[in-house]
ChimeraX commands (.cxc) that place a marker at each C-alpha (Angstrom):
marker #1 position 1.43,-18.55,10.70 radius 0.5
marker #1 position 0.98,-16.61,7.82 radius 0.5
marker #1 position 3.36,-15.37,5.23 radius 0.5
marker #1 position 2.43,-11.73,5.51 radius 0.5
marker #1 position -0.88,-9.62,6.44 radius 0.5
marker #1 position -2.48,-6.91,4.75 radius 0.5
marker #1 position -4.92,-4.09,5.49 radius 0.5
marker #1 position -8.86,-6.24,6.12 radius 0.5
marker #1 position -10.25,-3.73,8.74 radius 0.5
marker #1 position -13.51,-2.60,7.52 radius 0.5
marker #1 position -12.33,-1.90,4.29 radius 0.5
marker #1 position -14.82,-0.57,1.85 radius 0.5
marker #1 position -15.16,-2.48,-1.56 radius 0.5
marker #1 position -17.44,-2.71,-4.45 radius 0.5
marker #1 position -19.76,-5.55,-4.14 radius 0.5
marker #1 position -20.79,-7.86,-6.81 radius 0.5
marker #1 position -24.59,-6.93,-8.12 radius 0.5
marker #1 position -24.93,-10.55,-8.64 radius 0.5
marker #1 position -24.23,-11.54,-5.36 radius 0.5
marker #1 position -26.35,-8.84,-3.88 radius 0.5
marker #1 position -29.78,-9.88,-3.14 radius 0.5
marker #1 position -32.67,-8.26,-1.54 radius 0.5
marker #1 position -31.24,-8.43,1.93 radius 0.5
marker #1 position -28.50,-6.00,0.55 radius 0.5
marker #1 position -30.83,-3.69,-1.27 radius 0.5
marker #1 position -32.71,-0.74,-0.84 radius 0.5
marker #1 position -35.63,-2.83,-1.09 radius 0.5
marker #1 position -34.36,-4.06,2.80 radius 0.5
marker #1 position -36.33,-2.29,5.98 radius 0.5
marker #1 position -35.12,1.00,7.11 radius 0.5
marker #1 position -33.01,1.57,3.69 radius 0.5
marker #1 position -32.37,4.82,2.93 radius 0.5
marker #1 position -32.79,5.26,-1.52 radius 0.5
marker #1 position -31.06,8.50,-2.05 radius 0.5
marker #1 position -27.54,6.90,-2.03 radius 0.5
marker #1 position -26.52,7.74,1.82 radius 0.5
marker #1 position -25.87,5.09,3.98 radius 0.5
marker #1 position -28.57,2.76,4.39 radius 0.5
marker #1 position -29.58,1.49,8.21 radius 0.5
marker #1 position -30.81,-2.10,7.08 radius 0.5
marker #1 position -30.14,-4.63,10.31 radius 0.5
marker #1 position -29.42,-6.73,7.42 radius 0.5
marker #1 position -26.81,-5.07,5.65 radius 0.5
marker #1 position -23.46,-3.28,5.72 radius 0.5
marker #1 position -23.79,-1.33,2.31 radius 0.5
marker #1 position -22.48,2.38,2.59 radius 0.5
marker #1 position -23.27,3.49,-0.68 radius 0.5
marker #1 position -24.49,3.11,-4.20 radius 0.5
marker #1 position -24.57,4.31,-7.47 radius 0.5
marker #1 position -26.85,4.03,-10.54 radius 0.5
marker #1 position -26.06,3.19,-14.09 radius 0.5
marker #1 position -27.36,1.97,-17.00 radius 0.5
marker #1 position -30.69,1.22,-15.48 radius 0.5
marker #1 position -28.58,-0.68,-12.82 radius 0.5
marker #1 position -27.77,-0.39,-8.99 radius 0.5
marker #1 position -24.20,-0.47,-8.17 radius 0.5
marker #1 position -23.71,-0.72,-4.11 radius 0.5
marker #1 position -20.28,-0.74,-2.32 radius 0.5
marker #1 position -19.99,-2.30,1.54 radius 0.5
marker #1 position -17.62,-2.57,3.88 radius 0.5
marker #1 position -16.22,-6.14,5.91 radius 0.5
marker #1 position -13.23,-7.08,7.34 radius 0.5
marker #1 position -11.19,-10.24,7.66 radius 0.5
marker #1 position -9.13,-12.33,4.71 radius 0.5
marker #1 position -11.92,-11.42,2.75 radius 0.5
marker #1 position -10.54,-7.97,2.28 radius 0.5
marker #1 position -6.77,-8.77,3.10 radius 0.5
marker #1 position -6.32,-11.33,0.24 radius 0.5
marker #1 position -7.42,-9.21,-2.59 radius 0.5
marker #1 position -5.67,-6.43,-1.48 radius 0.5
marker #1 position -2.62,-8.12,-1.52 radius 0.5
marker #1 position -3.81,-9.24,-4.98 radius 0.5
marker #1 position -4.10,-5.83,-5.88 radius 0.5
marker #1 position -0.88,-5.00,-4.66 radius 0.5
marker #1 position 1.16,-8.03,-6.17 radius 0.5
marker #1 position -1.06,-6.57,-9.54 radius 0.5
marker #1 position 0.79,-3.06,-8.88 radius 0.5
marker #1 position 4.16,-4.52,-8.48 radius 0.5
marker #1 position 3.85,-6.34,-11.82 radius 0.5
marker #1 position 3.15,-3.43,-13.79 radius 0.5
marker #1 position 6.73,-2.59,-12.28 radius 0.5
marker #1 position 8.30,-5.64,-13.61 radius 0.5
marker #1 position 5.52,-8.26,-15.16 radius 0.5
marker #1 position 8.47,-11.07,-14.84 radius 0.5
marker #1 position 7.59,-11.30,-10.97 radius 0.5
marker #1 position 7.38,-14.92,-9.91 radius 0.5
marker #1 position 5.99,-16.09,-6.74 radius 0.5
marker #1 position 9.64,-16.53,-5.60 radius 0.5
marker #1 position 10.28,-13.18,-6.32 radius 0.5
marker #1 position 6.94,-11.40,-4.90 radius 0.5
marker #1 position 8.01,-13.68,-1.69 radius 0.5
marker #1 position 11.34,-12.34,-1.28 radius 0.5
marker #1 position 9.89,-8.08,-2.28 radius 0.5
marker #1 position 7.89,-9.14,0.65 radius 0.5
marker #1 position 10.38,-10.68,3.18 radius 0.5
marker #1 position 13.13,-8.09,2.74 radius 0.5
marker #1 position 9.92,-4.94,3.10 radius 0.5
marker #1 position 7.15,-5.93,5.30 radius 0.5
marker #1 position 6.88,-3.32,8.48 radius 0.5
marker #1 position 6.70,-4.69,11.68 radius 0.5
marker #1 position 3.65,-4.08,13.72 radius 0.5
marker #1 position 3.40,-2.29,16.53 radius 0.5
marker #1 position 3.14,-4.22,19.19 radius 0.5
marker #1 position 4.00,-4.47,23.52 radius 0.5
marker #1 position 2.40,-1.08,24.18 radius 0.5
marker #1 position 3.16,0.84,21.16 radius 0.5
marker #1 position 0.17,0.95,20.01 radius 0.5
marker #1 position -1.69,1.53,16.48 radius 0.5
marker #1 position -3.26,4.42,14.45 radius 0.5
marker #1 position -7.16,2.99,15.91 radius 0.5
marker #1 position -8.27,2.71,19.47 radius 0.5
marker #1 position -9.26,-0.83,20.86 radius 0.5
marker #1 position -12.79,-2.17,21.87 radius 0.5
marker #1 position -11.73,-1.04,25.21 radius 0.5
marker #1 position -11.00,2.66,23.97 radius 0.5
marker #1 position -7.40,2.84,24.32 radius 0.5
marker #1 position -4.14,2.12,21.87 radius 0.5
marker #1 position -4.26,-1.48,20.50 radius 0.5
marker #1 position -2.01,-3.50,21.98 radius 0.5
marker #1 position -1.13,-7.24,21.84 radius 0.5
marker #1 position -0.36,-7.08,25.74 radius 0.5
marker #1 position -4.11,-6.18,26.66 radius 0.5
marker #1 position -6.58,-8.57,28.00 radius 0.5
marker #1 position -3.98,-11.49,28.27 radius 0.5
marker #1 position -4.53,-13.12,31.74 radius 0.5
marker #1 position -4.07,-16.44,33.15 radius 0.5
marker #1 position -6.66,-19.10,34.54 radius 0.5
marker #1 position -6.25,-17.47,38.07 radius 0.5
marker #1 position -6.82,-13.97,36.16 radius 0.5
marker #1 position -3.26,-12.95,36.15 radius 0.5
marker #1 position -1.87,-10.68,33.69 radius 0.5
marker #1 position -0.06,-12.34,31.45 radius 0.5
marker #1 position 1.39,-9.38,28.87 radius 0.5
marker #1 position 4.87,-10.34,28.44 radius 0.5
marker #1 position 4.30,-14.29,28.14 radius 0.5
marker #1 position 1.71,-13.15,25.94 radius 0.5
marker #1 position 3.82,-11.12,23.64 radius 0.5
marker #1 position 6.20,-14.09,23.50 radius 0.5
marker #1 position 3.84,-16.26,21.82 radius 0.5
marker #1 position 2.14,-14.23,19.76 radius 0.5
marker #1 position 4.43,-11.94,17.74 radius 0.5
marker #1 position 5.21,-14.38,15.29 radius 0.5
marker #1 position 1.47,-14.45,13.75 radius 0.5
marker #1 position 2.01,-11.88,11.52 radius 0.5
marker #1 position 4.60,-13.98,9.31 radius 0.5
marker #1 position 6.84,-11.18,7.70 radius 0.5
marker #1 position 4.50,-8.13,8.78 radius 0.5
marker #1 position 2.27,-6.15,7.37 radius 0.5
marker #1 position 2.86,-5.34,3.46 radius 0.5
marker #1 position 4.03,-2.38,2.40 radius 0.5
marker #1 position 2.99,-1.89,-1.05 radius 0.5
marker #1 position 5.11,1.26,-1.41 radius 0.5
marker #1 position 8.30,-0.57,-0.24 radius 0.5
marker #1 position 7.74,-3.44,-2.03 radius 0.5
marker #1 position 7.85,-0.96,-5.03 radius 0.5
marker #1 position 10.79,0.76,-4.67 radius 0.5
marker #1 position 12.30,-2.70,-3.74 radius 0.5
marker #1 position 11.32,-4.17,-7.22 radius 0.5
marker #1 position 12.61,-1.00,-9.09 radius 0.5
marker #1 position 15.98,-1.25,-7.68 radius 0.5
marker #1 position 16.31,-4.72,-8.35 radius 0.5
marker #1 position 16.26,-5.14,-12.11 radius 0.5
marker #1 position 17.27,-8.92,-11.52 radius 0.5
marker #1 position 14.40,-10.12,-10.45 radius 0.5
marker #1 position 12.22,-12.18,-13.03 radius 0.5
marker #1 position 15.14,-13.05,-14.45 radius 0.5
marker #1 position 14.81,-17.05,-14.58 radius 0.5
marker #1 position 11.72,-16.84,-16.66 radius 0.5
marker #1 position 10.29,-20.57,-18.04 radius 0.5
marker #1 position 8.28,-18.66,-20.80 radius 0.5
marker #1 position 11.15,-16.18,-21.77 radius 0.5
marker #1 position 11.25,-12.47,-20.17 radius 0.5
marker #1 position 9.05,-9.90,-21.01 radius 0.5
marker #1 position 10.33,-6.34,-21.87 radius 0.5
marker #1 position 10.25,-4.09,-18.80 radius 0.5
marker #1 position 10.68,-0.37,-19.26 radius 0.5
marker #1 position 13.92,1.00,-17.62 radius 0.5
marker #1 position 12.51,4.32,-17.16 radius 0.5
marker #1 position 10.07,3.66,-14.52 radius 0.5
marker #1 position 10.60,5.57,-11.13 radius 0.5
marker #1 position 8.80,6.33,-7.46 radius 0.5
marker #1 position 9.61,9.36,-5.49 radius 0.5
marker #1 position 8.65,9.83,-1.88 radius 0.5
marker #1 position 9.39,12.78,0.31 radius 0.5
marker #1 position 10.36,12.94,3.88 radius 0.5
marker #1 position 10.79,16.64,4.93 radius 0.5
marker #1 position 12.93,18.28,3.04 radius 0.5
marker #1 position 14.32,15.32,0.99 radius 0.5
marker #1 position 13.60,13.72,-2.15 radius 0.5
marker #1 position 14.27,9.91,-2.83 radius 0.5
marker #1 position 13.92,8.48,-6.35 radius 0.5
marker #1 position 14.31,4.94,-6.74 radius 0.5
marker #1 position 14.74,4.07,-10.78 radius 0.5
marker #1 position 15.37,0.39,-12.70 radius 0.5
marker #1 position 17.19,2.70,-15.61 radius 0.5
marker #1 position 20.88,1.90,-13.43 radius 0.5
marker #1 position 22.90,5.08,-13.76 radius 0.5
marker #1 position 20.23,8.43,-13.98 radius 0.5
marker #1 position 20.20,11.59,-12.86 radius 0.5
marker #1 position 17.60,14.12,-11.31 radius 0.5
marker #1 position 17.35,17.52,-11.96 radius 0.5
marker #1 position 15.24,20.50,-10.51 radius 0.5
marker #1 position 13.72,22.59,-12.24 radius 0.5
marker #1 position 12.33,26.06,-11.81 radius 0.5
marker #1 position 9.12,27.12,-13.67 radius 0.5
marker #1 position 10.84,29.66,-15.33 radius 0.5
marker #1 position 13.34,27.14,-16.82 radius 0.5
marker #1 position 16.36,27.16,-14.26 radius 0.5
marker #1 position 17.67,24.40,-13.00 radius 0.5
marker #1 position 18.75,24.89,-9.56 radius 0.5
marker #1 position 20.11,21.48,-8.75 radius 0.5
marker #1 position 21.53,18.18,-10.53 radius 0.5
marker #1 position 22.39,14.73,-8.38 radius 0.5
marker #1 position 23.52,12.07,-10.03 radius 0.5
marker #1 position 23.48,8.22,-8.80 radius 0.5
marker #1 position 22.91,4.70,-9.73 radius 0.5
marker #1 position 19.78,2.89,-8.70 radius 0.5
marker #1 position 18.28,5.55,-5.88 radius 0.5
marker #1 position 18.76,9.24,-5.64 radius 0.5
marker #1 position 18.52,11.18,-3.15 radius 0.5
marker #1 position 17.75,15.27,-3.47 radius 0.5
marker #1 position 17.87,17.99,-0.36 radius 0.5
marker #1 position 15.50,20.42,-1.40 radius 0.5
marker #1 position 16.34,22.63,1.84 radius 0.5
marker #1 position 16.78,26.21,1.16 radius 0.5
marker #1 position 15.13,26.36,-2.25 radius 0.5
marker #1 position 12.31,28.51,-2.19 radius 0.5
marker #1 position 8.64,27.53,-1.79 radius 0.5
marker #1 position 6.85,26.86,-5.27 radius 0.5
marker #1 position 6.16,24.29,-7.93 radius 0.5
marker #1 position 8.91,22.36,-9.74 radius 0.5
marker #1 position 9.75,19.80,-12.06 radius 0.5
marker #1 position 11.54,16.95,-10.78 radius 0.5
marker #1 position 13.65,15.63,-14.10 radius 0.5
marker #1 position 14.92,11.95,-13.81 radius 0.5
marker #1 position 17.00,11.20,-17.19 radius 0.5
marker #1 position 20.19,9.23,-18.61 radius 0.5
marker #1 position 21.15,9.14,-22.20 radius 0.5
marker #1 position 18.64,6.82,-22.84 radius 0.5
marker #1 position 15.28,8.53,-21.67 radius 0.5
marker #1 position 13.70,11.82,-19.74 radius 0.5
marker #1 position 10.88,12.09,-17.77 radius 0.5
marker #1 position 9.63,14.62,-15.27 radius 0.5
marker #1 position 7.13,15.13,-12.95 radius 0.5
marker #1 position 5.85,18.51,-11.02 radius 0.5
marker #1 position 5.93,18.89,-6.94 radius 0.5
marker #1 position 4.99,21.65,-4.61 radius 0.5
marker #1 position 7.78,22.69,-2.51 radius 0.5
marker link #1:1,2 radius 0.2
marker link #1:2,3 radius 0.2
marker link #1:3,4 radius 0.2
marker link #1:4,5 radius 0.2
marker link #1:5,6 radius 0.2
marker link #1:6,7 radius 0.2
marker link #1:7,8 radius 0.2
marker link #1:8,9 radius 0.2
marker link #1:9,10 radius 0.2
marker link #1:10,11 radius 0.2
marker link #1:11,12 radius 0.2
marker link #1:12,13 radius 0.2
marker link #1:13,14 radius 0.2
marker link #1:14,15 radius 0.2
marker link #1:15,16 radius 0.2
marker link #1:16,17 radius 0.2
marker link #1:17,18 radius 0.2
marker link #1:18,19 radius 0.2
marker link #1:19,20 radius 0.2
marker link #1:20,21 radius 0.2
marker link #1:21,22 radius 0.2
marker link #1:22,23 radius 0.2
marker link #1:23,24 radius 0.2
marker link #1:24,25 radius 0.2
marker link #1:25,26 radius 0.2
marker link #1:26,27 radius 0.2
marker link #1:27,28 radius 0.2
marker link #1:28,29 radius 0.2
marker link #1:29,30 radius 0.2
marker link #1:30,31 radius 0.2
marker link #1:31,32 radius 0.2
marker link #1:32,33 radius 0.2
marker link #1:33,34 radius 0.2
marker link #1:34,35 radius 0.2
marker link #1:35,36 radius 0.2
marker link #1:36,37 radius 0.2
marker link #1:37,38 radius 0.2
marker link #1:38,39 radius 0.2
marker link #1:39,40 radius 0.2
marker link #1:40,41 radius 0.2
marker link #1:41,42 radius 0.2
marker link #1:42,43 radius 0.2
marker link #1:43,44 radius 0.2
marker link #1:44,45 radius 0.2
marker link #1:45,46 radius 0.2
marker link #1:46,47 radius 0.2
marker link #1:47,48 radius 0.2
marker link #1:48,49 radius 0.2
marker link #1:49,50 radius 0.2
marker link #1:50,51 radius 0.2
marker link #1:51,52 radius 0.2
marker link #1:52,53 radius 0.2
marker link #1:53,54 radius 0.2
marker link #1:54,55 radius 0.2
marker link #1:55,56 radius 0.2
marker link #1:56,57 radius 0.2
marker link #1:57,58 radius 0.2
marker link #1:58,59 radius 0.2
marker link #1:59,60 radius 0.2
marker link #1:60,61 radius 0.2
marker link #1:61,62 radius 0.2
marker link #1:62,63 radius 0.2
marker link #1:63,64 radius 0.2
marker link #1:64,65 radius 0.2
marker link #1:65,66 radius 0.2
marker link #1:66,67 radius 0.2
marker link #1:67,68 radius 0.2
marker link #1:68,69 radius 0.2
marker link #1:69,70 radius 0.2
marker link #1:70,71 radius 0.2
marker link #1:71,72 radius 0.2
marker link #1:72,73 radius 0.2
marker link #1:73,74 radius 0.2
marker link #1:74,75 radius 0.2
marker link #1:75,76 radius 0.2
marker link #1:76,77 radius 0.2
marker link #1:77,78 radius 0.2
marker link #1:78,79 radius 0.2
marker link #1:79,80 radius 0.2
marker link #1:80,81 radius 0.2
marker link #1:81,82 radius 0.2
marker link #1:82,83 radius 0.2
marker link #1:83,84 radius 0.2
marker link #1:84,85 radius 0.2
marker link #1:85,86 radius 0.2
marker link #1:86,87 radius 0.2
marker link #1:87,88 radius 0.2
marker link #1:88,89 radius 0.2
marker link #1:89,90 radius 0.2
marker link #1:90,91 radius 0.2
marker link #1:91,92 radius 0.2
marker link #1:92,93 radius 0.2
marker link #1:93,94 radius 0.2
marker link #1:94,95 radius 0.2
marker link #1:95,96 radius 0.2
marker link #1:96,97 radius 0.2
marker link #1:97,98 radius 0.2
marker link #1:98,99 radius 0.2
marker link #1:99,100 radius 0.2
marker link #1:100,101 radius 0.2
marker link #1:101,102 radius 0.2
marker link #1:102,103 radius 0.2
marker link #1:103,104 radius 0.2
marker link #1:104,105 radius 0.2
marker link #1:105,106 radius 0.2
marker link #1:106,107 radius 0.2
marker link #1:107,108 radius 0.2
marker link #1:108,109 radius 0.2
marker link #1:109,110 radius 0.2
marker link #1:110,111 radius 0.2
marker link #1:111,112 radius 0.2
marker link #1:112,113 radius 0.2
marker link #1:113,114 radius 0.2
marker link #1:114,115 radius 0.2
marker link #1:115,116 radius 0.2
marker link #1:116,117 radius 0.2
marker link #1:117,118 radius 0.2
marker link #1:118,119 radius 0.2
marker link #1:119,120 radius 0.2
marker link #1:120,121 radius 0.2
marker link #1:121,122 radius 0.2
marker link #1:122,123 radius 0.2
marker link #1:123,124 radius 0.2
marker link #1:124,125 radius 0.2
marker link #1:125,126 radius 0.2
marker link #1:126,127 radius 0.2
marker link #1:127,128 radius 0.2
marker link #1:128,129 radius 0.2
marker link #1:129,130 radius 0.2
marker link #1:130,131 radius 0.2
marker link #1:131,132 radius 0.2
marker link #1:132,133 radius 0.2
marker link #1:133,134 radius 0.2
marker link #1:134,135 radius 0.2
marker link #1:135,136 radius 0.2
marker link #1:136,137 radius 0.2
marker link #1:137,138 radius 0.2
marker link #1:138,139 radius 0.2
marker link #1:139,140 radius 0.2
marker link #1:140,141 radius 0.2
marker link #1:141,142 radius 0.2
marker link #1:142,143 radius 0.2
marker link #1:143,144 radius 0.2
marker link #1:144,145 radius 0.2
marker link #1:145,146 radius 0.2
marker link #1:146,147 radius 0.2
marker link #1:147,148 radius 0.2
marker link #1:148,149 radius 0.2
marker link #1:149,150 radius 0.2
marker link #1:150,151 radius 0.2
marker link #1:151,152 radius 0.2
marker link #1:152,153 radius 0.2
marker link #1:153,154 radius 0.2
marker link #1:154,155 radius 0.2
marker link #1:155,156 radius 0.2
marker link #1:156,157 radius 0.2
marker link #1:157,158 radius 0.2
marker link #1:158,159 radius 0.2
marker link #1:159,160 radius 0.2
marker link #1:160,161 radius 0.2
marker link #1:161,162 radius 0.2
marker link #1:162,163 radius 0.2
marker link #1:163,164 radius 0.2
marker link #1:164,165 radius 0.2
marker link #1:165,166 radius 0.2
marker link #1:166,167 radius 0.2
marker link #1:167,168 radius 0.2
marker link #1:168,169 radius 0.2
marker link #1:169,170 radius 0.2
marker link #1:170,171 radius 0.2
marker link #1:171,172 radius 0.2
marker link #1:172,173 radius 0.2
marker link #1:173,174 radius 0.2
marker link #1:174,175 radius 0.2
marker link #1:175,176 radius 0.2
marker link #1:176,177 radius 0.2
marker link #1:177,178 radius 0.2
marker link #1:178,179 radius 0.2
marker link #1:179,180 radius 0.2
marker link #1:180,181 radius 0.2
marker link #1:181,182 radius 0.2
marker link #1:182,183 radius 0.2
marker link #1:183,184 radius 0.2
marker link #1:184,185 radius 0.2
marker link #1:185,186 radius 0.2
marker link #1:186,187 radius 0.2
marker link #1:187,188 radius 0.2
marker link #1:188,189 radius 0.2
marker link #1:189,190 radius 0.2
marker link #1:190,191 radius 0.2
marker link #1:191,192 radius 0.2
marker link #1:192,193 radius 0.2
marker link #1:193,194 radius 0.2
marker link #1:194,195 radius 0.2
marker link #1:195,196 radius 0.2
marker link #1:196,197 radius 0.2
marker link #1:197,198 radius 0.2
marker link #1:198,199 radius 0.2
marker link #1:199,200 radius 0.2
marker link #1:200,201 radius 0.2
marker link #1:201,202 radius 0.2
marker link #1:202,203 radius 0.2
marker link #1:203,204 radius 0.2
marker link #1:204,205 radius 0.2
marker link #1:205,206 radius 0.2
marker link #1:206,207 radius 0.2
marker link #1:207,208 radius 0.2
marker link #1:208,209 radius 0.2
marker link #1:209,210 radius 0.2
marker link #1:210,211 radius 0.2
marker link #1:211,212 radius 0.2
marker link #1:212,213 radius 0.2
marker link #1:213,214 radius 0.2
marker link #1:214,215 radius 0.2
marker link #1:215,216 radius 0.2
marker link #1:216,217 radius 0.2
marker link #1:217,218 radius 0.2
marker link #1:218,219 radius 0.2
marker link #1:219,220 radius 0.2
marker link #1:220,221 radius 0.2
marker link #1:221,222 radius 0.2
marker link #1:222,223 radius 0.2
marker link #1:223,224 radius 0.2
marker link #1:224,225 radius 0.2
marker link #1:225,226 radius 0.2
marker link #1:226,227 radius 0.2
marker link #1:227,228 radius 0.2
marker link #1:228,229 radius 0.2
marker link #1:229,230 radius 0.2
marker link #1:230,231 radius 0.2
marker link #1:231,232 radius 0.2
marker link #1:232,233 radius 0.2
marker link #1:233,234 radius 0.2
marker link #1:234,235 radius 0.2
marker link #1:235,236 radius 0.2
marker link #1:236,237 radius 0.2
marker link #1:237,238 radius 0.2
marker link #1:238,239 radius 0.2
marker link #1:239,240 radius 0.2
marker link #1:240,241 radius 0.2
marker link #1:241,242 radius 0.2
marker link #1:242,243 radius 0.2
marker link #1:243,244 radius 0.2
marker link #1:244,245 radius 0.2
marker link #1:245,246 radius 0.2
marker link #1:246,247 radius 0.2
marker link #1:247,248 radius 0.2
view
């Protein structure tokens, strides 16, 4: 099984110029030239772009050919968050926040080949054409290793766990400790920080600060009952400040 999946569904990606020969081209039959999406039987370009007296074209595929460097580019964000990351450490962000996928019926964001919600149960029968759904389930729900990676997660994992990296062989290199994520659900506000003890502060646009939390590691702000408009959200400590705006 594998260790953890990531998104490879028709994912749209630059493609390399050098690797893109005629049968990728405009010069291919039916190819539209005016940068739409060209209807080549050959090819699964959606769009291009011209520069430098070159022709830049961007497809879209599926499979582990879009899954592993997204996950590249993923494990590439989280060590901007902390560039000690081993694989030991990028193995455990994953293990302790991969989602589960939705499986037995509950079905995902995209319809099936059959038209209805995706689900691991359909289309499982026997040799005698039995359904087979919940033996089916059984043996199949551990294919997806950890689960799907969550890149956000993973993030807010990293940031609250300063100790990771630690046991460097080359010697640790400096992360900042005022790096943060926010993400909203509703009316609250979570902030997840490497600086240890911070706090985060509201702030009006005409100056006033209408509310203060204070905490150590994550944060969490109710912004219910504040009126609508645009803020500043303030995370600082002695050491730094830093502030962002949202619409509330």
């Amino acid at each position: 099984m594998p260790t953890i999946t990531a998104p490879g569904y028709y994912v749209v990606s630059a493609r390399s110029r050098y690797n893109n020969n005629k049968n990728f081209t405009d010069d291919a039959p039916n190819a539209t030239v005016d940068g739409a999406q060209p209807k080549s039987k050959y090819n699964n370009n959606s769009a291009f772009a011209d520069f430098g007296g070159e022709r830049y074209w961007w497809f879209n595929t599926q499979g582990t050919s879009q899954a592993t460097p997204a996950f590249a580019g993923i494990c590439a964000l989280w060590l901007e968050a902390n560039p000690n990351l081993k694989y030991r450490d990028i193995y455990e962000v994953i293990q302790n926040t991969a989602s589960k996928p939705k499986m037995k019926g509950e079905g995902l964001p995209y319809g099936s080949k059959k038209g209805g919600p995706w689900d691991e149960t359909t289309g499982a029968f026997d040799k005698n054409k039995k359904a087979i759904g919940d033996e089916y389930y059984e043996q199949t729900k551990y294919r997806y290793g950890f689960g799907n990676v969550d890149a956000f997660e993973g993030l807010k994992y990293i940031l609250s766990h300063p100790e990771l990296g630690k046991e460097s062989e080359v010697g640790e290199i400096s992360v900042s400790k005022d790096q943060f994520v926010i993400s909203r659900h509703g009316d609250m506000l979570e902030i997840i920080s490497n600086a240890g003890e911070f706090n985060v502060s509201l702030v009006s646009m005409n100056g006033q600060t209408v509310k203060t939390v204070h905490g150590n590691s994550e944060v969490t702000v109710d912004t219910a009952g504040l009126a609508k408009g645009v803020y500043a959200v303030v995370v600082w400590n002695d050491n730094f400040r830093r502030s962002i705006k949202i619409i509330l």
